[in-house]
KOLSEBA-177698 format. One record per residue (C-alpha): chain; residue number from 1; x, y, z. Coordinates in steps of 0.1 Angstrom, whole numbers, plus 5000, padded with zeros to 4 digits. Layout:
N
mol, seq, X, Y, Z
A, NUM, X, Y, Z
...
This chain:
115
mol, seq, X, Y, Z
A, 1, 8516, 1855, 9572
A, 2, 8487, 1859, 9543
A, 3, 8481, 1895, 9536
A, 4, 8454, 1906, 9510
A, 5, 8467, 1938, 9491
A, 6, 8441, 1958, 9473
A, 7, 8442, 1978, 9440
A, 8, 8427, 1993, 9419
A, 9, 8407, 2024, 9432
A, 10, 8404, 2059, 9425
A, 11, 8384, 2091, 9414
A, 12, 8363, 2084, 9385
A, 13, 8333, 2104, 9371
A, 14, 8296, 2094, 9376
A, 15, 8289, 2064, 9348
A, 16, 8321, 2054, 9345
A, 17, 8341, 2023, 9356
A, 18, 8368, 2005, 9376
A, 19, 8387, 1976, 9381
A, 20, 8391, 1965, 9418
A, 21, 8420, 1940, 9421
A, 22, 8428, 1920, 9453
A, 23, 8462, 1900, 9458
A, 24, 8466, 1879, 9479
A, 25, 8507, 1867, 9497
A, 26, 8512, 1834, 9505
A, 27, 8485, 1801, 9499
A, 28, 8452, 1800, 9515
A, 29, 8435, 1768, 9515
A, 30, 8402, 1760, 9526
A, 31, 8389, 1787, 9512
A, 32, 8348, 1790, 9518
A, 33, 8344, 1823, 9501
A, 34, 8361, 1854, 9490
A, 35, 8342, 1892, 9484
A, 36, 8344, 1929, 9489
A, 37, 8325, 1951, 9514
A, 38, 8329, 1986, 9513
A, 39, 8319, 2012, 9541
A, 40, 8312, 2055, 9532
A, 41, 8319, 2081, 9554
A, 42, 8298, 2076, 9585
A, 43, 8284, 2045, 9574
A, 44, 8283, 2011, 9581
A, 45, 8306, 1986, 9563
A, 46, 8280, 1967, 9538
A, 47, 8288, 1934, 9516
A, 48, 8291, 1945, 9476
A, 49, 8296, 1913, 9464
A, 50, 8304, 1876, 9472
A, 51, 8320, 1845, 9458
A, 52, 8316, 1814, 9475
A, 53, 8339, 1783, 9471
A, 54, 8311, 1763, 9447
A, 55, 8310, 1797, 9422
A, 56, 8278, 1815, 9436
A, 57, 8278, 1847, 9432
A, 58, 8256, 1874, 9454
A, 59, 8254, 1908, 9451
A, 60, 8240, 1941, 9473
A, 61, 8211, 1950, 9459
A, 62, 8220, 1986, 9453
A, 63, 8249, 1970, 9428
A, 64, 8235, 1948, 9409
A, 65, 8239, 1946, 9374
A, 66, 8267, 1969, 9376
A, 67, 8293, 1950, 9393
A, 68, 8308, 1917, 9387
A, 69, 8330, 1896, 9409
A, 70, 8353, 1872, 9399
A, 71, 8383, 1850, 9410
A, 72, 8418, 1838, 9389
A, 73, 8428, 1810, 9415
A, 74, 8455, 1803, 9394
A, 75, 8472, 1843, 9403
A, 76, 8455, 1841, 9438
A, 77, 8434, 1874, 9429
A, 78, 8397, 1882, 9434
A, 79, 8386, 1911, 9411
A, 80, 8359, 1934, 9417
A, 81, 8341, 1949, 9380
A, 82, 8323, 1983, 9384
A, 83, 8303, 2001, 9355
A, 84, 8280, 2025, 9354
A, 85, 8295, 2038, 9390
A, 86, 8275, 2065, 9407
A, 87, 8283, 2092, 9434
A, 88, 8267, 2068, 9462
A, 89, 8294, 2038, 9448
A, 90, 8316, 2066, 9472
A, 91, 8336, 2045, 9497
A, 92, 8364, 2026, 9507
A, 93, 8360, 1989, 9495
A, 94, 8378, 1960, 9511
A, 95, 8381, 1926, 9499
A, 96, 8380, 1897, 9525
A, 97, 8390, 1859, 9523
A, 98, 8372, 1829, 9546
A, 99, 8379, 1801, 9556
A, 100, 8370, 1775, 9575
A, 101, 8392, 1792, 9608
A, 102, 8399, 1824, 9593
A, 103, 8391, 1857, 9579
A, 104, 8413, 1880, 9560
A, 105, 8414, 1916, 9553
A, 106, 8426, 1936, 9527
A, 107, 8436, 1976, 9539
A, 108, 8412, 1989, 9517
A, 109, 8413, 2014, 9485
A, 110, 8398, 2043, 9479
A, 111, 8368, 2043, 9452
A, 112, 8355, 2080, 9445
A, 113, 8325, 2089, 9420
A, 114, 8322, 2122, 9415
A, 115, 8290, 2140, 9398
């Protein structure tokens, strides 16, 4: 069974930066796309970023500029880039994997930005 294992998070101060990892057991093929969402307290959960299978990227608005997403197919990891973090970045950020029948979840890791 493919599990996605997320790494990576942690309490950081306001403009700095982290390195979201996600690791992925087992082969996945037919992969359409692979990202992160994230979801605050009392929120809903929001896509941060996205990959898709041909290399486009997409990002939330509010992240822009600031994060970068990337994949290393070869070590079946998608990585998620954050500078310049700020006290709304505050959440716990999952990465996902589609495919053409399924979706898989990562458990999620903490990000915290504090002021």
């Amino acid at each position: 069974q493919v599990q996605l294992v997320e790494s990576g998070g942690g309490l950081v101060q306001a403009g700095g930066s982290l390195t979201l990892s996600c690791a992925t057991s087992g082969t996945i093929f037919n992969v359409n796309g692979v990202g992160w969402y994230r979801q605050a307290p009392e929120k809903q959960r929001e896509l941060v970023a996205g990959l898709s299978s041909g290399g486009t990227r997409h990002y939330a608005e509010s992240v822009r500029g600031r994060f970068t997403i990337s994949r290393d197919n070869a070590k079946n990891t998608v990585s998620l880039q954050m500078n310049s973090l700020k006290p709304e970045d505050t959440a716990i950020y999952y990465c996902y994997i589609t495919t053409i029948t399924s979706d898989y979840w990562g458990q999620g890791t903490q990000v915290t930005v504090s002021s």
